[in-house]
C-alpha positions in Angstrom: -17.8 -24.0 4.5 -19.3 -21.1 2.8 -19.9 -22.0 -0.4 -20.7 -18.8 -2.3 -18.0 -17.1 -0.6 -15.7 -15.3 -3.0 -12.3 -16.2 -1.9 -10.1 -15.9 -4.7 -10.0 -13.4 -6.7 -7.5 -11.4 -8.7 -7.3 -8.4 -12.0 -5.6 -8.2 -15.2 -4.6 -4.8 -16.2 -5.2 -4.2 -19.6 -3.3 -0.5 -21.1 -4.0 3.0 -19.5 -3.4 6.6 -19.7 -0.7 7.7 -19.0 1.8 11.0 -18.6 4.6 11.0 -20.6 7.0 11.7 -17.7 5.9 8.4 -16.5 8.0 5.4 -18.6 6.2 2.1 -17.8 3.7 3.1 -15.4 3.7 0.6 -12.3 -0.1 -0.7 -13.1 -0.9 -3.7 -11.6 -2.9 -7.0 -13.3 -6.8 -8.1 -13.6 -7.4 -11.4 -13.8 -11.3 -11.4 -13.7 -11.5 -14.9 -11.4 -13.1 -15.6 -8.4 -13.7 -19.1 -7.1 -15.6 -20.7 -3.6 -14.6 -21.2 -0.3 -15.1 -25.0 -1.5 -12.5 -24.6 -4.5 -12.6 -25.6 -7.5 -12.4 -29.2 -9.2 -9.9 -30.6 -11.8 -11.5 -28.5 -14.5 -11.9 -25.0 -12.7 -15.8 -25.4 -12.3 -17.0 -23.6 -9.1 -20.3 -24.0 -7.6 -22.5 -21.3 -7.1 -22.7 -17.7 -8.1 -19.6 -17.1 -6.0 -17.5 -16.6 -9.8 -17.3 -13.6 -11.9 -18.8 -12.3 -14.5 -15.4 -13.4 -16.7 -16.6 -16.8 -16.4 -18.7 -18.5 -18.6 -22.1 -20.7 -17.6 -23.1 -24.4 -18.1 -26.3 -26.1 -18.3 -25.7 -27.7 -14.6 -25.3 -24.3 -13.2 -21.8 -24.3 -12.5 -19.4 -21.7 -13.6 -16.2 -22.5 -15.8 -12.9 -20.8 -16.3 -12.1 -20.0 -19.6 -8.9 -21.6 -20.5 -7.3 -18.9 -21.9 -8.0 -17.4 -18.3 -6.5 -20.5 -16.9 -3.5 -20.2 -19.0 -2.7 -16.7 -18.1 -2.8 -17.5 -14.4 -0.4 -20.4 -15.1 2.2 -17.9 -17.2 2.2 -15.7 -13.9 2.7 -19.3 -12.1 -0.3 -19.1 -10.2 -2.3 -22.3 -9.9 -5.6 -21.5 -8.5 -5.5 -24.4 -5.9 -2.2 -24.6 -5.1 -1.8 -20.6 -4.2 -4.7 -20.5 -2.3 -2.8 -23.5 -0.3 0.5 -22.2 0.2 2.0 -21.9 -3.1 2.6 -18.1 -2.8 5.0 -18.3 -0.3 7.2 -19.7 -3.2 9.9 -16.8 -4.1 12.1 -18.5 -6.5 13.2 -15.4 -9.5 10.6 -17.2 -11.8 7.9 -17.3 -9.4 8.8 -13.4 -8.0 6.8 -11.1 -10.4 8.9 -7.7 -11.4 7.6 -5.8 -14.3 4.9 -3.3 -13.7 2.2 -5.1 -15.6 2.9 -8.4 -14.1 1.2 -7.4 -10.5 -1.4 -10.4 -9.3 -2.7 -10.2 -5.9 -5.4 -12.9 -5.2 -7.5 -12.9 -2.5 -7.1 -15.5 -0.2 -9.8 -15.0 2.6 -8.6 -14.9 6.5 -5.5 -15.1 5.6 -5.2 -11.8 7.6 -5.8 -13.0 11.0 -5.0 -11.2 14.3 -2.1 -13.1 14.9 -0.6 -13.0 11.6 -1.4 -8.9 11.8 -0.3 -8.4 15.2 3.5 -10.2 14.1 4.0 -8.7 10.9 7.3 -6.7 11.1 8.2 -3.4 9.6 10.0 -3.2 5.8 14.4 -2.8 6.3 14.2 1.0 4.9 16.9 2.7 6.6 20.0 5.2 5.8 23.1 5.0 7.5 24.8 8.6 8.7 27.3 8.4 5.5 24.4 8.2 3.2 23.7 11.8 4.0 25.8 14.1 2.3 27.1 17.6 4.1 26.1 20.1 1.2 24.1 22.5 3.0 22.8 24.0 -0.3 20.7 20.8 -0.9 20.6 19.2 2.1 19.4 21.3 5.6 21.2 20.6 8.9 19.5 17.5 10.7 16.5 18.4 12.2 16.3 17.6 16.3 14.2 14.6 17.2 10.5 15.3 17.5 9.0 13.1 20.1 6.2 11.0 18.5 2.6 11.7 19.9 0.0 8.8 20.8 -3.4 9.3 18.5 -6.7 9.8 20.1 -8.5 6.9 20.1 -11.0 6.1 18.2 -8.7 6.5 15.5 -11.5 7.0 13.2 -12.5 9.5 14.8 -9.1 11.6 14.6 -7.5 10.5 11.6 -9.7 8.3 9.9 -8.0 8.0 6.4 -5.2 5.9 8.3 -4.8 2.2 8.5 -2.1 -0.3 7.9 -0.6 -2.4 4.8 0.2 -5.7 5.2 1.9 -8.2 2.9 4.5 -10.7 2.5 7.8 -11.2 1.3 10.8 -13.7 1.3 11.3 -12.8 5.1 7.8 -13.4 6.2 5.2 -10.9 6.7 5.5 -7.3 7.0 3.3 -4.2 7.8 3.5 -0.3 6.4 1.0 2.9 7.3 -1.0 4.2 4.6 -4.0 6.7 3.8 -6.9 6.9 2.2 -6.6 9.0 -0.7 -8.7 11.0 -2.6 -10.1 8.9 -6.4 -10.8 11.8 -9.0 -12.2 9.4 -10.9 -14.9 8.6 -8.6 -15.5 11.6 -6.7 -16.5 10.6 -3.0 -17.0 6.7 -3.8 -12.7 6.3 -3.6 -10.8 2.6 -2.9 -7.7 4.5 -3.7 -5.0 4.2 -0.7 -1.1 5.9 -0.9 1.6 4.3 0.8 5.7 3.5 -0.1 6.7 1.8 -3.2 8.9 -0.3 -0.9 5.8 -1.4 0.8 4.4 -3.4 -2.5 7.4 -3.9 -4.2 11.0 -5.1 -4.0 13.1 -2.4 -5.8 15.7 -3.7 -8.1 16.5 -6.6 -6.5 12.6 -8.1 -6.1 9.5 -8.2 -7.3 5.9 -7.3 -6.4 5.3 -8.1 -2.7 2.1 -10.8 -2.0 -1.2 -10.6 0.0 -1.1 -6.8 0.2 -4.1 -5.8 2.0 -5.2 -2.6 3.8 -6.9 -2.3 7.4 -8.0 0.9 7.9 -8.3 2.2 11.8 -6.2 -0.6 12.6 -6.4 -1.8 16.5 -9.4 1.4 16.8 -9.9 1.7 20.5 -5.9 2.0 20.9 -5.5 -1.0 23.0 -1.9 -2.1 24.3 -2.5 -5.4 22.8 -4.8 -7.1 20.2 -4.2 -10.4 21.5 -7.1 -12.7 21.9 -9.1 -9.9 20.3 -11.1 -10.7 16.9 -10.7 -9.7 13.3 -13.6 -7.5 14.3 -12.2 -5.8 17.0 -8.9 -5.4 15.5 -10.3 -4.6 11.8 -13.5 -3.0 12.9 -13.9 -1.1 9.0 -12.7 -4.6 7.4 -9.5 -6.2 5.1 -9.3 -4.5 1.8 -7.3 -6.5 -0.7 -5.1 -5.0 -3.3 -6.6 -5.6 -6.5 -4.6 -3.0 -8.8 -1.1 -1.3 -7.7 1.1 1.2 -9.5 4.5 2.5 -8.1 6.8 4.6 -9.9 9.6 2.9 -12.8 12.0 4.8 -10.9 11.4 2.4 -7.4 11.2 -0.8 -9.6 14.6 -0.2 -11.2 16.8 1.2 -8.5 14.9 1.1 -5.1 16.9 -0.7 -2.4 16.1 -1.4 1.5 18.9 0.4 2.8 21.3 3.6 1.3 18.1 5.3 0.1 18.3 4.2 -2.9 15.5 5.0 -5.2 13.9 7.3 -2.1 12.8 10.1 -4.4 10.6 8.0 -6.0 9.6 5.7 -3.0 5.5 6.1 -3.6 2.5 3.7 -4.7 -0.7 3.9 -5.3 -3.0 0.7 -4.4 -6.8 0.3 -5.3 -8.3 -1.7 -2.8 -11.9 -3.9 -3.1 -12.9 -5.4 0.3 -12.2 -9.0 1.0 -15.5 -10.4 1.8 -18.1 -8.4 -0.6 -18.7 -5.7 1.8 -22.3 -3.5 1.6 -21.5 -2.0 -1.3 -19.6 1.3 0.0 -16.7 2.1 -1.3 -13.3 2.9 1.3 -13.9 6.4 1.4 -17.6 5.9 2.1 -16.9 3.2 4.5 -14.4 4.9 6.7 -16.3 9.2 5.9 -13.2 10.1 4.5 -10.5 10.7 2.2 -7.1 13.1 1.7 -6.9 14.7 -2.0 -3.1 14.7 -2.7 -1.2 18.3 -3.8 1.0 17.1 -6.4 2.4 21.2 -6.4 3.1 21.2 -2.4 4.5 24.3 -1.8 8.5 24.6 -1.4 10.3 24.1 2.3 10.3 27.4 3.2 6.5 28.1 2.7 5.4 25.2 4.8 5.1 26.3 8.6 4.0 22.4 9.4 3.9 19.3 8.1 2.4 16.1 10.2 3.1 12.5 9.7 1.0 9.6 10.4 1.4 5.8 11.0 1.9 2.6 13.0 5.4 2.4 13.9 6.5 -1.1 14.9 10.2 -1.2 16.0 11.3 -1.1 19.4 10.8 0.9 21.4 7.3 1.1 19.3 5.2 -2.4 18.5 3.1 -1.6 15.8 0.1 -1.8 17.9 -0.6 1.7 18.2 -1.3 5.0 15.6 1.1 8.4 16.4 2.1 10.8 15.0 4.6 13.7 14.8 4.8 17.8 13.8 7.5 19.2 12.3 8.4 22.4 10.2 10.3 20.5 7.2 14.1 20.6 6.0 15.6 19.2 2.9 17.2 16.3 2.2 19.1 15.4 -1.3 20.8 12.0 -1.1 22.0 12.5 -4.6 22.8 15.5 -6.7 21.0 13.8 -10.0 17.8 13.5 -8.0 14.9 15.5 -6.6 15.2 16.7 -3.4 12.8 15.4 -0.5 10.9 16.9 2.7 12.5 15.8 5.8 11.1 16.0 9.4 12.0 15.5 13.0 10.4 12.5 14.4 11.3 9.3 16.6 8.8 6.9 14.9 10.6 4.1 13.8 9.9 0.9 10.8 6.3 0.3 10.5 5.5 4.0 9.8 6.3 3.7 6.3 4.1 4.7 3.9 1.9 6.7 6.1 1.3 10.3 5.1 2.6 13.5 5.7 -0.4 16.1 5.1 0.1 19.6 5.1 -2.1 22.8 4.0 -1.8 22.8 0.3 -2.3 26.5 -1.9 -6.3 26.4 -1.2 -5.0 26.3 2.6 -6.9 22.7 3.2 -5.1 19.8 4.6 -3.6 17.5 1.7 -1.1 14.7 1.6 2.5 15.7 0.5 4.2 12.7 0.8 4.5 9.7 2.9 7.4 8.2 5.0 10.1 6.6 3.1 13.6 6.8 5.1 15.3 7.2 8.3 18.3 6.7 10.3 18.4 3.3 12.1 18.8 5.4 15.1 15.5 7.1 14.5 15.0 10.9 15.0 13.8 12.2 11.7 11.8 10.6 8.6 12.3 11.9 5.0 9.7 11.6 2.2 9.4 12.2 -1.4 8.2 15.7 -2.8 5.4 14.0 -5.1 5.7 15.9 -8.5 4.7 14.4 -12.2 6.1 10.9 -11.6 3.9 10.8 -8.8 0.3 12.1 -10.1 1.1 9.8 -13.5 0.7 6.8 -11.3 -2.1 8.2 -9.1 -4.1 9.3 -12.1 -3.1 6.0 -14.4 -4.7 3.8 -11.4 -7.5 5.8 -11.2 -8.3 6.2 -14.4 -8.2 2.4 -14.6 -11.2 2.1 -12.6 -13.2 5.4 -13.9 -16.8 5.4 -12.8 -16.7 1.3 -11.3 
């Protein structure tokens, strides 16, 4: 037992910023609580200086919950001891939280093993042929496959700003890609990280995934398996917890796992605090890096390459591994009413969701474009969202949330 361990912790969101493109921002919640590795007793007193500041003191030294704290965690059915214990993995419609403000992600330490890493499996995101209409004016002919390319290894040292989501869902656990994003907010000191709305929420049929957590340089030295290795090994930078999430209004309403439904809009934006205190670096200080996003990406035809990253995890891929792929982009409209999106050739398969597709932006330095969102259950080519102003409203309304923290 550790007993000044934080182990528990979770954020209310209270309102911010906003562009008024973007109806109900996807923020996520801040519940100011932490509590020990001990728990806490009948009362919500915790032991040690393990508890935030949103608690209050008593003259024995222990730290007590407010009760209006208390009673907000019980309206998002969240009982401190009974979460931490199992009580997430309750997905009943009352217990499955939908609305943008209603995002809680607690910290429940270790939880993210090796083993439960190493068998998460990849989000259903896929598009059947007919879900690709013919119109050539909106859509470009399919683009041959592009075979997918291992990544040096160390992966920090070639693409550093990449690491894996995981989270869980009705199914079990599950694992995206993501990247570690520029914070304008907090110029070089960013816990920002980009991925797929699909990867933190449900669509219109769900709710806000659990347990989403980033591991950045995921697996490191490449190896063919992580089993039997340690969190260390396989998490050498650390598990960083979701503690704020935004995805566009767009995904929560209409996003589905398969027909591409919602695609267009299929980003989020998570901001990330590491699960065991860390040294006080931020993400982008801990891993030297971070991509600043182009929310003005220059059209199709002006791109001469776009590159995708991420952990592809569906046979004949195991999620163990980082490639990537290269590809001068097409487009692909699903529907005439929506935007159109990038499209690539590539065989990486589920799994690489959410990682990011970087290209040269105006200034002619490397920026992220978009990130993986669909693809044909036969793989051979990934499509991604062109991020626009529905896009940089999240980005900038969960940054802004955190301004100079």
């Amino acid at each position: 037992m550790r007993p000044n361990r934080p182990i528990f912790a979770a954020r209310r969101a209270g309102n911010a910023a906003r562009r008024p493109a973007l109806a109900a921002a996807a923020l996520a919640a801040a519940l100011a609580l932490t509590a020990t590795a001990c728990g806490s007793d009948g009362d919500g007193a915790v032991d040690g200086p393990g508890a935030s500041a949103a608690a209050g003191g008593t003259a024995d030294g222990k730290i007590t919950i407010p009760d209006d704290l208390k009673d907000r965690l019980r309206e998002h059915g969240i009982d401190l001891d009974k979460w931490r214990d199992g009580k997430w993995k309750d997905w009943d419609r009352e217990t499955w939280l939908r609305e943008a403000k209603d995002f809680v992600n607690p910290i429940i330490e270790d939880l993210w093993n090796p083993d439960r890493m190493r068998e998460a499996e990849e989000p259903d995101k896929r598009v059947a042929e007919e879900d690709v209409p013919g119109d050539e004016g909106v859509t470009d002919p399919a683009p041959r496959p592009v075979e997918a390319a291992a990544v040096a290894a160390p992966y920090h040292g070639s693409a550093p700003e990449a690491g894996k989501v995981f989270f869980d869902g009705p199914k079990g656990s599950m694992v995206c890609s993501a990247t570690v994003v520029k914070d304008p907010a907090n110029p070089g000191e960013s816990n920002l990280v980009w991925t797929a709305g699909h990867c933190v929420h449900a669509g219109g049929e769900g709710g806000w995934y659990r347990n989403i957590a980033f591991v950045p340089s995921y697996n490191d030295s490449a190896k063919t398996s992580t089993e039997g290795d340690s969190r260390e090994e396989v998490a050498p930078y650390g598990v960083w917890w979701g503690d704020w999430a935004g995805t566009s209004e767009e995904w929560i309403s209409q996003g589905a796992a398969t027909g591409g439904r919602g695609a267009p809009y299929d980003f989020a934006v998570i901001h990330v605090t590491p699960e065991k205190g860390g040294d006080g670096k931020s993400l982008e200080e801990t891993v030297g890096s971070a991509l600043p996003v182009d929310f003005d990406a220059p059209a199709v035809a002006d791109i001469a390459s776009m590159r995708a990253t991420g952990f592809p995890a569906s046979p004949p891929f195991d999620g163990e591994r980082m490639f990537q792929c290269e590809d001068r982009p097409g487009r692909l409209t699903l529907r005439a009413e929506e935007p159109t999106m990038y499209r690539i050739g590539c065989t990486m398969t589920g799994g690489s969701s959410g990682g990011g597709w970087v290209a040269a932006g105006r200034d002619g330095r490397p920026a992220l474009v978009s990130n993986t969102s669909i693809g044909p259950a036969t793989a051979g080519w990934l499509a991604g969202p062109r991020l626009g102003e529905e896009a940089e409203g999240v980005y900038e309304a969960v940054s802004a949330r955190f301004a100079g923290r």
